[in-house]
Structures are given as C-alpha cells and as structure tokens.
PyMOL commands that place a pseudoatom at each C-alpha (Angstrom):
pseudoatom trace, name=CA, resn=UNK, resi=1, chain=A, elem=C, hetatm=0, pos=[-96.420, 4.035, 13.649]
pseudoatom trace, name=CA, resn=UNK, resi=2, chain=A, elem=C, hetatm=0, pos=[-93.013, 4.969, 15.148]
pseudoatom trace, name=CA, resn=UNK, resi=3, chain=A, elem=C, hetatm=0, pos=[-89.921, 6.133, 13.448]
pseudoatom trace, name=CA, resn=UNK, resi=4, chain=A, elem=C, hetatm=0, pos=[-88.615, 2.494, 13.404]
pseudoatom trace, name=CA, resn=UNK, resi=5, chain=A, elem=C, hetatm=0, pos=[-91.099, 0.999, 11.958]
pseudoatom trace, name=CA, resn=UNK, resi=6, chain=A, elem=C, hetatm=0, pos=[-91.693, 3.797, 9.410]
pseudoatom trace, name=CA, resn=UNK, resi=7, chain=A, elem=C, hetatm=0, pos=[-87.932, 3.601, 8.265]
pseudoatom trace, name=CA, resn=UNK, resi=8, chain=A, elem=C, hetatm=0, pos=[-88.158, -0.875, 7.968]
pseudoatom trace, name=CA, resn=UNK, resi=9, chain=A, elem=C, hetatm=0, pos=[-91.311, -0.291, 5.980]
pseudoatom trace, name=CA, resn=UNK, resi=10, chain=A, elem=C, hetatm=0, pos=[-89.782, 2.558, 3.762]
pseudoatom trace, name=CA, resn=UNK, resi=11, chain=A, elem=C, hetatm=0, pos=[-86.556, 0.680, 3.154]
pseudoatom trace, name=CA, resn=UNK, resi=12, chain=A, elem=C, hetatm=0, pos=[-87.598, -2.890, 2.628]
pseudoatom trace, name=CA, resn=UNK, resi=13, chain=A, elem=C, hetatm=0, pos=[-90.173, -1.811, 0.020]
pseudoatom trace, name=CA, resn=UNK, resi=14, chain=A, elem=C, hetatm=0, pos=[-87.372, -1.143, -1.639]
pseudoatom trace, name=CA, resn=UNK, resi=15, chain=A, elem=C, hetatm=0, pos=[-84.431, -3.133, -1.088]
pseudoatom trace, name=CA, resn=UNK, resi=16, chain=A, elem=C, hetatm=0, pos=[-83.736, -6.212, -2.584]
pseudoatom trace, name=CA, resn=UNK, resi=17, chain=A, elem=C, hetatm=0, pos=[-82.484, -8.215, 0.138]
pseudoatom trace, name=CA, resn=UNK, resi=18, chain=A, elem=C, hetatm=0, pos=[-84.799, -7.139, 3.176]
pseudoatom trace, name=CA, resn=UNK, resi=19, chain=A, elem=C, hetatm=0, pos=[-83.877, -9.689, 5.195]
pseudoatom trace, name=CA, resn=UNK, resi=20, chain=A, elem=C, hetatm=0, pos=[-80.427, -7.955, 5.646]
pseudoatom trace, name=CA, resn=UNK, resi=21, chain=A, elem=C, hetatm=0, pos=[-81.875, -4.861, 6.522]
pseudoatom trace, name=CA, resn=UNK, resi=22, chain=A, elem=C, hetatm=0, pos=[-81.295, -4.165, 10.436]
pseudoatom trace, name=CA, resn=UNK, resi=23, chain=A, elem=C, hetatm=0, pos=[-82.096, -0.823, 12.309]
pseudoatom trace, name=CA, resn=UNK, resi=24, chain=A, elem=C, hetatm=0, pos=[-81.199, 0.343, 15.871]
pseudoatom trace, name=CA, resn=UNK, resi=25, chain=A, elem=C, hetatm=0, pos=[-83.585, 3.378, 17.088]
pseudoatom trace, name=CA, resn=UNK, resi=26, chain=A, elem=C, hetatm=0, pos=[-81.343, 5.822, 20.268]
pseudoatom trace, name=CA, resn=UNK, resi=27, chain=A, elem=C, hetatm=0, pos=[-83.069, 9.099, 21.510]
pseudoatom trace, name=CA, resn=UNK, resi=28, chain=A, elem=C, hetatm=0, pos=[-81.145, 11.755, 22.594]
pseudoatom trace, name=CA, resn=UNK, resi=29, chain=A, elem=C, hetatm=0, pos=[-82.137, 14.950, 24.073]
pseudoatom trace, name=CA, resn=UNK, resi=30, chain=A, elem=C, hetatm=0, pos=[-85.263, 15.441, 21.202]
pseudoatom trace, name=CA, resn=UNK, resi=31, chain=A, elem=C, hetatm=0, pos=[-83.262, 14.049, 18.515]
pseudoatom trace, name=CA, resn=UNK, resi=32, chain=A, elem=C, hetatm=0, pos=[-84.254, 10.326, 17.295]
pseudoatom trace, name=CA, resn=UNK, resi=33, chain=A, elem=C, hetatm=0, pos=[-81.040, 8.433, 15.952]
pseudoatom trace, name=CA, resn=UNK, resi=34, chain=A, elem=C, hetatm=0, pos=[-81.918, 5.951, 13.422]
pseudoatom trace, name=CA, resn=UNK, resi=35, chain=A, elem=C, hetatm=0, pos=[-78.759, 3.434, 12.126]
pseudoatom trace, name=CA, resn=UNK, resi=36, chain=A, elem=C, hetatm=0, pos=[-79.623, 1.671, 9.028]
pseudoatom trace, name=CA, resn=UNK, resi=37, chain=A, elem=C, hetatm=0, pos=[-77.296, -1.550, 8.343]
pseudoatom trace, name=CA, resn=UNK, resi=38, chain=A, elem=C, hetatm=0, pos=[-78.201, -3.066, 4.417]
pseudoatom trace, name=CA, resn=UNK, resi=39, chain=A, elem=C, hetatm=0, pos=[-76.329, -5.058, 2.400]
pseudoatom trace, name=CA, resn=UNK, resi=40, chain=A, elem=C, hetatm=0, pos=[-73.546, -3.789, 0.306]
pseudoatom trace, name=CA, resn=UNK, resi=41, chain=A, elem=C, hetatm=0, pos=[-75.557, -4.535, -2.865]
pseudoatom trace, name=CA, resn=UNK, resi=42, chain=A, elem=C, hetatm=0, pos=[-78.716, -1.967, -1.576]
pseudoatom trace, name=CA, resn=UNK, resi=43, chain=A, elem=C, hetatm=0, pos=[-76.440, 0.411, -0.746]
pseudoatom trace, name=CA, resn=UNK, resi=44, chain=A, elem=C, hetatm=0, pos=[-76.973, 2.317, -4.139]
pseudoatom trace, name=CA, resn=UNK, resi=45, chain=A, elem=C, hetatm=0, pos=[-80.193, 1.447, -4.819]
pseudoatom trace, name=CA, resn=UNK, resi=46, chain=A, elem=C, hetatm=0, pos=[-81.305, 3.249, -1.067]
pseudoatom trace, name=CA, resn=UNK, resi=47, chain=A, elem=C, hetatm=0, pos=[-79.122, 5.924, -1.240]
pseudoatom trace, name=CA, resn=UNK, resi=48, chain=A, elem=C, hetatm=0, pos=[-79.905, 6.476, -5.018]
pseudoatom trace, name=CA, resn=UNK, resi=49, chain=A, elem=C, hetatm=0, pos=[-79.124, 8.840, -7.230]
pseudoatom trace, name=CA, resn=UNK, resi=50, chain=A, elem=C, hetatm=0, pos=[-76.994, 12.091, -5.844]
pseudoatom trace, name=CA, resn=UNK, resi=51, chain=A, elem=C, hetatm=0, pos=[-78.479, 10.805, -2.469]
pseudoatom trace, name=CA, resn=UNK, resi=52, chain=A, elem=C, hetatm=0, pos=[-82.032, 11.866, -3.847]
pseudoatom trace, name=CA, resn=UNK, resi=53, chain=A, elem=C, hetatm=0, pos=[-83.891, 8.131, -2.168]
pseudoatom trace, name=CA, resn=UNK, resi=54, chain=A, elem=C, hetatm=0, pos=[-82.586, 9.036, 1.081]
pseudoatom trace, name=CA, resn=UNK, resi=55, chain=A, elem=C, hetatm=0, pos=[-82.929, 12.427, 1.074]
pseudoatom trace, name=CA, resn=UNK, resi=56, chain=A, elem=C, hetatm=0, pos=[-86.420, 11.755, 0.252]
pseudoatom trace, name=CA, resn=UNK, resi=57, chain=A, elem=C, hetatm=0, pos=[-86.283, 9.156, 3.256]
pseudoatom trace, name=CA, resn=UNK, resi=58, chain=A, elem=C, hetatm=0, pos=[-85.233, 11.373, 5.956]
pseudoatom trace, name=CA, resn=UNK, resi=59, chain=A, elem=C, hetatm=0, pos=[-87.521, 14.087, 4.725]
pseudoatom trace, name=CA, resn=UNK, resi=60, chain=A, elem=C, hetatm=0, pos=[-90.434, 11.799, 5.658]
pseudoatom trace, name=CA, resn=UNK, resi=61, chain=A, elem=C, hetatm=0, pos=[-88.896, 10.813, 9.085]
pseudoatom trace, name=CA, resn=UNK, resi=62, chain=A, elem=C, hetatm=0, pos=[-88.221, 14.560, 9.716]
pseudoatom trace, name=CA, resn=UNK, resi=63, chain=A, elem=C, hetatm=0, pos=[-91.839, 15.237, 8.908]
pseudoatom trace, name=CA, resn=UNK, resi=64, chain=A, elem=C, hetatm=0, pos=[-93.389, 12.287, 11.258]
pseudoatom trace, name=CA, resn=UNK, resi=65, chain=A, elem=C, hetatm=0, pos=[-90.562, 12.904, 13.687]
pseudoatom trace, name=CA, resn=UNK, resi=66, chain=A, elem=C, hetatm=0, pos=[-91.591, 16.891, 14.306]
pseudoatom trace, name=CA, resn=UNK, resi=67, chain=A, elem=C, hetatm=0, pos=[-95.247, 15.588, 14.889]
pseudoatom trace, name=CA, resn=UNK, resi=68, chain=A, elem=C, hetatm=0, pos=[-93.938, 14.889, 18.184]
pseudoatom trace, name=CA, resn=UNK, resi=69, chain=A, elem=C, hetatm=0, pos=[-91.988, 18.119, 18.346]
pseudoatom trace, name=CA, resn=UNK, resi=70, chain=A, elem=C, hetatm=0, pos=[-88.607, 15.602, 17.663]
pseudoatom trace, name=CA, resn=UNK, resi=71, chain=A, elem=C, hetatm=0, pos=[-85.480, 15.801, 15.301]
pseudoatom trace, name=CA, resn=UNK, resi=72, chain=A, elem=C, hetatm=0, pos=[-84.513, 12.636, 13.490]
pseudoatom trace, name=CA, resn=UNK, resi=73, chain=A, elem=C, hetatm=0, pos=[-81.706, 11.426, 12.163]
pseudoatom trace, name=CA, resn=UNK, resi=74, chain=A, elem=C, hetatm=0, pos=[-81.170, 8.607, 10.009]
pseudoatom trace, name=CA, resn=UNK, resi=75, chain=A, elem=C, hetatm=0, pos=[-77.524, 7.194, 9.182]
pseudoatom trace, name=CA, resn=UNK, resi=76, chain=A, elem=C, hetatm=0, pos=[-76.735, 4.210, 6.909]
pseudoatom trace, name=CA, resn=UNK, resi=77, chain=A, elem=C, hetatm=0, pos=[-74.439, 1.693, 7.157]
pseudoatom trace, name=CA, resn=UNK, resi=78, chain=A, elem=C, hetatm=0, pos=[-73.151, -1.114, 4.843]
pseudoatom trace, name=CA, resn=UNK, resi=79, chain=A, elem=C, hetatm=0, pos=[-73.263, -4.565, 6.083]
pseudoatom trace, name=CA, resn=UNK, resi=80, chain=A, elem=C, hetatm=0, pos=[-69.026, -4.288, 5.279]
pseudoatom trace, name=CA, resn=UNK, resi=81, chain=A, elem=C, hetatm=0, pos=[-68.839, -1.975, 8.008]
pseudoatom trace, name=CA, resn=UNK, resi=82, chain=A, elem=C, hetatm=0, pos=[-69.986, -4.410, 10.262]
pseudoatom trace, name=CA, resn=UNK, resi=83, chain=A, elem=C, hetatm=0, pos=[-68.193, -7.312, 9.298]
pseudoatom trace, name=CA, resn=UNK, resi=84, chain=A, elem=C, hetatm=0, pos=[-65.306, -6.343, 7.397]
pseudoatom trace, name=CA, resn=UNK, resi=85, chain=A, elem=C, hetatm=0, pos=[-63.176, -9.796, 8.490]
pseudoatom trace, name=CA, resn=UNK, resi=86, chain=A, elem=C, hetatm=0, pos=[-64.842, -11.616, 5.227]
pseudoatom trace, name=CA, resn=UNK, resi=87, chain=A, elem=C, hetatm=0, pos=[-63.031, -9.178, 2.502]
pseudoatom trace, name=CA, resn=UNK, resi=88, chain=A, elem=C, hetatm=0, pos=[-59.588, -9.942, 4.021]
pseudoatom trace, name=CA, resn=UNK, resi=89, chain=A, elem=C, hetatm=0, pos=[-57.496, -11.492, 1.402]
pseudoatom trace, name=CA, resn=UNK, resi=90, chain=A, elem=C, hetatm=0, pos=[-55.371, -14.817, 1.246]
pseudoatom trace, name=CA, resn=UNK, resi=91, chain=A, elem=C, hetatm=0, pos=[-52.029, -14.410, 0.790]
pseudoatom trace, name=CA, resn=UNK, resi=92, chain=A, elem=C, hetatm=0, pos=[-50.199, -15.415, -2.323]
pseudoatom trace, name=CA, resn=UNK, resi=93, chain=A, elem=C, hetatm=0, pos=[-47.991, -18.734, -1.961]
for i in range(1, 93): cmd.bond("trace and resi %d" % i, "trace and resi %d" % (i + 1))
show_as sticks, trace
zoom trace
C-alpha cells in the first residue's frame, strides 16, 4: 500500500464526510508531499485535539514512508482554502 492510499484509508475512517476528502501525492528529492483537502467541518475532528490525530497520522506515514528509506510529509487543507468565493458576503441595501 502506498502513502496515498494509506493516508485516504486513515482519514476517511474517520471523517464524516469522506466524499470531500481529496489528496494530491508530489515527491521531491526523498521527501513524499502529501496535501490533504477535507471539509471545513472535519477539520477538527482530523486534526484533533492539540493536533494529537494528526500527529498520530504522520507518525504512521513517517514510519511506512522510511521503509523505503523516504521522508513524508503530510499538510492539510480546508476545503475554504480552495474555494473561498462561497463565504463572500452580500452587501447590505
């Protein structure tokens, strides 16, 4: 199983919308680059407590990562970040 497809399994166990859940996979150099995109309600829930869920997250990547003498990185992203043009606000009449 690859670092992709051990960070989708790992997050949508335990998200609540895994539909939303997107991930783009870069290598540079020997250093994996995981981008997690989730909705803004998962947010907490996968980043949990004082960061402890994905702390525990990227400890496991690191751990199947350095099986093949990699680095990884994993970065999350809110699904706001990628479409922030649905908060803008109407203007008051």
């Amino acid at each position: 199983m690859g670092l992709r497809e051990l960070t989708e399994y790992l997050v949508k166990s335990l998200a609540d919308h895994p539909d939303e859940v997107e991930i783009a996979e870069r290598e540079e150099d020997d250093t994996v680059l995981i981008e997690l995109k989730i909705s803004q309600e998962d947010l907490g829930k996968i980043i949990g407590k004082n960061g402890n869920t994905i702390n525990a997250i990227r400890t496991v990547l690191q751990t199947a990562a350095s099986s093949g003498k990699k680095r990884a990185r994993l970065e999350v992203l809110g699904q706001a970040e990628v479409s922030e043009d649905k908060d803008e606000e109407e203007p008051e009449a």
